[in-house]
ZAMARGU-4260 file (C-alpha; in steps of 0.2 Angstrom, whole numbers, plus 5000, padded with zeros to 4 digits):
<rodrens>
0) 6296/5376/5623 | 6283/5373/5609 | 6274/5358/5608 | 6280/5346/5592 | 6279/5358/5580
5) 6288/5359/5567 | 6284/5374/5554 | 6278/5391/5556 | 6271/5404/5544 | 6274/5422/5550
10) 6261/5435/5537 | 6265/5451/5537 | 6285/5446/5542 | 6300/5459/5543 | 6302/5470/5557
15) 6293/5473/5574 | 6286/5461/5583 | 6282/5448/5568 | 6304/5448/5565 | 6307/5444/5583
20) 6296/5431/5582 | 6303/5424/5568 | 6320/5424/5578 | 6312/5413/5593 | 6304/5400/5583
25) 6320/5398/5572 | 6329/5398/5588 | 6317/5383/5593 | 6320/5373/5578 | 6307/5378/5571
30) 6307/5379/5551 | 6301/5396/5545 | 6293/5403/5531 | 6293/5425/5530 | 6275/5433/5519
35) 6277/5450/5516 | 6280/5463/5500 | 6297/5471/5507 | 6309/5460/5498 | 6324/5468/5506
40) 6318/5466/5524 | 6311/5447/5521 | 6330/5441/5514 | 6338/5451/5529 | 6328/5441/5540
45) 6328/5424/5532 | 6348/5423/5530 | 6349/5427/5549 | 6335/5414/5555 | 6336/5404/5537
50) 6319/5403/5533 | 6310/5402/5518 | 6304/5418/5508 | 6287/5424/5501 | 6284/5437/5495
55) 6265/5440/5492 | 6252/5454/5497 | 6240/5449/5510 | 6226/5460/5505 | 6225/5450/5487
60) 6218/5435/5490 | 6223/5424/5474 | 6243/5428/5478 | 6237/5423/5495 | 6229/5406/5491
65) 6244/5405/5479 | 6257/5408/5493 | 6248/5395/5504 | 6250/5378/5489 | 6270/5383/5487
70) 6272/5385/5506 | 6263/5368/5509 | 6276/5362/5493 | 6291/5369/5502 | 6288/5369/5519
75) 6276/5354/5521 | 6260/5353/5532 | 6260/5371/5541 | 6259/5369/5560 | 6258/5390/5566
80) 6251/5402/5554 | 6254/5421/5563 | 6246/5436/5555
</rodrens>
């Protein structure tokens, strides 16, 4: 059990380990949003654990700082941020 949080945002979202989490957090009611460049993988996941997409590249840092204003317009006030 998490604490009252309410929204995560998994960087680097997919597969592995960063996809598994996606699963529990959306399992725990958790709204989710996916950052990665592999738009195949990121819809996969989303339409299992219906979370919201982004697909940026981490290593550029204006689609970064651009990724963070429309998760914050989507999502709201970001609780968890994984990278």
């Amino acid at each position: 059990m998490l604490p009252d949080y309410k929204t995560a945002l998994i960087i680097g979202a997919g597969v592995g380990i960063s996809a598994s989490l996606a699963r529990a957090l959306s399992r725990e009611g958790l709204q989710v949003g996916l950052v990665g460049r592999n738009p195949t993988r990121l819809q996969e996941l989303a339409r299992e654990t219906r979370a919201v997409v982004f697909q940026t590249d981490a290593s550029d840092a204006t689609a970064v700082s651009q990724m963070f204003k429309d998760a914050d317009a989507k999502l709201g006030e970001i609780d968890v941020v994984v990278y």
